[in-house]
C-alpha positions in Angstrom: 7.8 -48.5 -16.8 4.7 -47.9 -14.4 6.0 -48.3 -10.6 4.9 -51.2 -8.3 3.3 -51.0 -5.1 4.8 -53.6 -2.3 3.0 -54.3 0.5 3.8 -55.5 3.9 1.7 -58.3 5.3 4.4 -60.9 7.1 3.9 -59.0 10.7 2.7 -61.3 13.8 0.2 -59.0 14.8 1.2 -59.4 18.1 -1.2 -56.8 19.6 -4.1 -57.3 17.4 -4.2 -61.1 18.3 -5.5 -62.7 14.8 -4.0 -62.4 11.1 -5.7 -59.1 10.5 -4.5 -58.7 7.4 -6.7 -60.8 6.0 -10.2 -59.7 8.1 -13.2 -58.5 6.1 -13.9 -54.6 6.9 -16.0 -53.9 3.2 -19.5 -54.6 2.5 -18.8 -56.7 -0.2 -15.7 -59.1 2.2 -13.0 -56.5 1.4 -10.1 -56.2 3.8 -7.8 -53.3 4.0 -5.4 -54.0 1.5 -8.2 -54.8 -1.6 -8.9 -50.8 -0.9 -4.8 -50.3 -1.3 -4.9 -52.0 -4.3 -7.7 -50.7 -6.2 -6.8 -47.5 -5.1 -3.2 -48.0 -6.7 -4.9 -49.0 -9.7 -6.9 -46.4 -10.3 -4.0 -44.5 -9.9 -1.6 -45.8 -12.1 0.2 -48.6 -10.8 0.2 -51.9 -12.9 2.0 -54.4 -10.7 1.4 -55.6 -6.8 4.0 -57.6 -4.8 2.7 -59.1 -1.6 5.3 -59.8 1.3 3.6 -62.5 3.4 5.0 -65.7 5.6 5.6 -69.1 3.7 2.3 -70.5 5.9 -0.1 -67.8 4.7 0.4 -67.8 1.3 -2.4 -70.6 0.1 -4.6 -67.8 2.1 -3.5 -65.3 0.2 -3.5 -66.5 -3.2 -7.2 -67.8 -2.5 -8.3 -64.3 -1.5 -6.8 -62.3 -4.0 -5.8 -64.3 -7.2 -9.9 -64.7 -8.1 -10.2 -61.0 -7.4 -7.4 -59.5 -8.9 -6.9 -61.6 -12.2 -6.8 -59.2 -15.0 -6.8 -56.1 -13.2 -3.1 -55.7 -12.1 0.0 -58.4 -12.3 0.7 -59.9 -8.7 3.7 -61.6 -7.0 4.0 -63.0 -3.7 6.9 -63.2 -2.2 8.3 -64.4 1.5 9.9 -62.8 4.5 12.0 -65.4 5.5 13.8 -65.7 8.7 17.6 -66.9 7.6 16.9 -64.4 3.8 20.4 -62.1 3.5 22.2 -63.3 6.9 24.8 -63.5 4.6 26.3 -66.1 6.8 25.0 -65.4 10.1 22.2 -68.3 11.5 19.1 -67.2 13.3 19.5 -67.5 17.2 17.3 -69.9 18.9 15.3 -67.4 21.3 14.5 -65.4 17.8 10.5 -66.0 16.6 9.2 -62.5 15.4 10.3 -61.3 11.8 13.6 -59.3 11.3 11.8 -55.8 10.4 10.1 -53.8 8.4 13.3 -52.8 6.1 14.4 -56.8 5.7 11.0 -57.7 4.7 11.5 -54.8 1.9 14.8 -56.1 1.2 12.8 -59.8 1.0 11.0 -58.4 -2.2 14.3 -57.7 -4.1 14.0 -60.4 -6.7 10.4 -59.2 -7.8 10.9 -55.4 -8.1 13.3 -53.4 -10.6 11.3 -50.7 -10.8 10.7 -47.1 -8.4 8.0 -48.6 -6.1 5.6 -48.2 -3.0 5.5 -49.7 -0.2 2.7 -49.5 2.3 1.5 -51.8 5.6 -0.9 -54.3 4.7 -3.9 -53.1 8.0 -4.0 -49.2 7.4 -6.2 -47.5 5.0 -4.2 -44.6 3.0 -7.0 -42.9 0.7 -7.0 -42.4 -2.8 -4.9 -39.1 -2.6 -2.2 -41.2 -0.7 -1.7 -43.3 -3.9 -2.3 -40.5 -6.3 0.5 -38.6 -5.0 2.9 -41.4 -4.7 2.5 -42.7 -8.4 2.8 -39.1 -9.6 6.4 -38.9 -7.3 7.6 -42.0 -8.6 6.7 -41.6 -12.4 8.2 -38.1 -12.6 10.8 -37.3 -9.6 12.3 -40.4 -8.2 15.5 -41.7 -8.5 18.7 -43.1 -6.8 19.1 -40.4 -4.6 15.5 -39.1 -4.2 12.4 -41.0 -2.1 9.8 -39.6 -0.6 7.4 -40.4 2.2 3.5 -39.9 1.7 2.8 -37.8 5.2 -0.2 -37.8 7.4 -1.6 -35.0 9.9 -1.0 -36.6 13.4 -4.3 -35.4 14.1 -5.9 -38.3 11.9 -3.9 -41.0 13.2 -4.8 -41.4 16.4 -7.0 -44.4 17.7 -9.7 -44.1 20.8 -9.1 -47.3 22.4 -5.6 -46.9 23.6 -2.2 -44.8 23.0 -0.2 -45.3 19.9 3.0 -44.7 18.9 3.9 -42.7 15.7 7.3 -41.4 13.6 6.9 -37.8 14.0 8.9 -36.0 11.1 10.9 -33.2 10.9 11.0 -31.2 7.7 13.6 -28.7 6.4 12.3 -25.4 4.6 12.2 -27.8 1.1 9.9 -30.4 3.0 12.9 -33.0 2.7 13.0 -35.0 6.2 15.6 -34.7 8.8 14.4 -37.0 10.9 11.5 -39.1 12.0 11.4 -39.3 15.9 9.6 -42.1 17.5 7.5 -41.1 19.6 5.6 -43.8 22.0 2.2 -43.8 24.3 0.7 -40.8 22.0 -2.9 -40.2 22.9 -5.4 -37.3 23.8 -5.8 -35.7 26.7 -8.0 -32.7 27.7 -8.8 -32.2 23.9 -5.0 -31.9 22.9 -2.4 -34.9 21.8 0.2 -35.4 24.1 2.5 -38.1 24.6 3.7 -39.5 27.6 7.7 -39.7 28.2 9.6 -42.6 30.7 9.0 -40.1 33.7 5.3 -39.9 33.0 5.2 -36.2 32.1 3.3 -35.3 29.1 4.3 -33.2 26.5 2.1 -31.6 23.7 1.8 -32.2 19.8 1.0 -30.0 17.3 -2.8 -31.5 15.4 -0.8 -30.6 12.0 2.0 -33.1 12.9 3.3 -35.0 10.0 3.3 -38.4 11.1 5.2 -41.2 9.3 2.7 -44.2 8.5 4.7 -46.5 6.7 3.5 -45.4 3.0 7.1 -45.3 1.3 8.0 -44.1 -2.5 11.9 -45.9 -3.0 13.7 -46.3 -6.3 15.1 -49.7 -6.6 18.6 -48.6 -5.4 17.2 -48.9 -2.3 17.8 -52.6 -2.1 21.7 -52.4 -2.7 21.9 -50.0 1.0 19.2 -52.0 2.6 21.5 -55.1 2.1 24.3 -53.0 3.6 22.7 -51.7 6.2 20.9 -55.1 7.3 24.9 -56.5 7.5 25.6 -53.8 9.9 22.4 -54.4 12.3 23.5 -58.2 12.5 26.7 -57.1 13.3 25.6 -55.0 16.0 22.1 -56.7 17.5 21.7 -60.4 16.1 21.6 -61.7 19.6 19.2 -59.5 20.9 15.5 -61.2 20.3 13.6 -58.0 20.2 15.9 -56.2 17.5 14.5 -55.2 14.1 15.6 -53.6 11.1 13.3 -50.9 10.6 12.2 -48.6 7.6 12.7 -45.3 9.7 16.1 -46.2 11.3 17.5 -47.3 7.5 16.0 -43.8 6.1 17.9 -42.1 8.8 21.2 -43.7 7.7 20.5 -42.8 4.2 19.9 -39.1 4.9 22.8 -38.9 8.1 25.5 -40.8 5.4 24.2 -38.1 2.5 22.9 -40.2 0.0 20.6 -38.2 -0.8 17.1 -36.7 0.2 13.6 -38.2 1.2 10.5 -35.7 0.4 7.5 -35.2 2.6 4.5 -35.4 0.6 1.7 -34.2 2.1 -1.7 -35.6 2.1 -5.0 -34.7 3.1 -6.6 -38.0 2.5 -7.9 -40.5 5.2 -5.7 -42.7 7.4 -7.1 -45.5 9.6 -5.9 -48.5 10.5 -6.1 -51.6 13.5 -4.1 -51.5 15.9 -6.4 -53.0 18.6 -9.2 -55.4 17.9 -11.3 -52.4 19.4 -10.1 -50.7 16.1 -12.0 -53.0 13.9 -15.6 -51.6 14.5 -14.8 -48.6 13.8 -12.8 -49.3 10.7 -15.9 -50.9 9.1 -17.6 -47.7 10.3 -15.6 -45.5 8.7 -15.5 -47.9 5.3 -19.2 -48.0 5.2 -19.4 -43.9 5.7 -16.8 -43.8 2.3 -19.2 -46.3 0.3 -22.4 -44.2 1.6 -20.9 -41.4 0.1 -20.2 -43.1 -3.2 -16.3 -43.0 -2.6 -16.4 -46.5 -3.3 -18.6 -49.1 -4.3 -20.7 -51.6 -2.3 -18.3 -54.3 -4.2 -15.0 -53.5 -5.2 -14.1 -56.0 -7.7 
């Protein structure tokens, strides 16, 4: 059974300020995610499963169905605000999305194989994908994931700070943790980041920085359900919770449920965080279809 790639396209892109997911970058109308995807093909994977908001879908199906017909199987399906409450009901003051781990949990129905998960507005490389198919096809399992790793270095945006999970790696390269670390920028030709205080404090370039590209078996669903009954336990009235990818990961490795691999990879990350972001995304696109990486039209 070839593994699936999920990815995550339901966020409000509160900081970007349009539905970004969707934007044209490529020369031929692409946007982020059709360079995901024909990546993943080319690399193995045979099915794609889309988490979007009920409203966008008609968008999404017009965008991708025409292109994609043929090439690999699609689903869509929806992060929905009241999905696994399992009894609870959504507070009034709530309006952004539960997470990035319930929207994972949102694509349970549509994925019984080991799988990928990635964010739909960052660029991963072909390596990335390469590297995640290969994990998934010959070394995953209940108590195995991995996370495809990029150099800090490469992650970093020019028009503003960012904030990254920073890993930490045994001697096998299974995480220990991933510490989020906010307002992460240059400064004086280093990276630094700045802490509540205002004092900076310097990276390493070689970093491995978490950016959401995820290789899970489908056991994974079972503890996210868990999990996600403990966070509305604890924070269902606070507006500004969410159930993240890197906070669940931590409970699987801190309750010994097994390990999460570091993969490292030397292929390109960029992504939009700011809407200054976008010209230099198209840059950067244009500079890999110069050089033949890709084609002037992708499908």
């Amino acid at each position: 059974m070839k593994p699936t790639l999920v990815i995550m396209a339901a966020g409000m892109a509160s900081r970007y300020g349009s539905m970004k997911q969707i934007q044209q970058f490529g020369p031929g109308g692409e946007t982020i995610m059709d360079y995901s995807i024909h990546d993943a093909i080319n690399a193995g994977f045979d099915k794609v499963v889309f988490i979007i908001r009920r409203d966008f879908a008609e968008d999404f199906r017009n965008i991708f169905e025409p292109k994609l017909a043929g090439k690999i199987q699609t689903e869509y399906v929806f992060q929905e605000m009241d999905a696994y409450l399992n009894g609870y009901k959504v507070p009034a003051d709530r309006k952004k999305p539960w997470g990035t781990s319930h929207a994972i949990l949102c694509a349970r129905q549509a994925v019984q194989e080991p799988f990928a998960v990635i964010n739909a507005d960052d660029f991963y490389g072909s390596n990335g994908f390469q590297k995640a198919f290969h994990f998934l096809t010959t070394d995953c399992s209940p108590d195995k994931y991995a996370l495809i790793g990029y150099e800090l270095a490469g992650t970093l945006s020019e028009n503003g700070s960012v904030s990254r999970g920073v890993c930490e790696v045994d001697n096998y390269d299974n995480l220990i943790a991933i510490n989020e670390i906010l307002k992460i920028f240059r400064h004086d030709g280093k990276i630094v980041y700045e802490d509540n205080e205002g004092s900076m404090h310097e990276i390493a370039e070689d970093a491995m920085a978490s950016m959401n590209f995820w290789c899970f078996h489908p056991s994974i669903f079972q503890f996210l359900e868990d999990e996600f009954k403990q966070f509305l336990n604890q924070s269902i009235n606070d507006p500004k919770s969410e159930f993240l990818i890197p906070l669940t990961v931590d409970q699987f490795i801190r309750k010994k449920k097994g390990k999460v691999k570091v993969i490292p990879t030397k292929g390109q990350w960029f992504g939009v965080t700011y809407k200054e972001d976008a010209p230099v995304v198209t840059k950067n696109i244009q500079k890999l279809v110069s050089e033949d990486v890709y084609p002037d039209k992708l499908w």
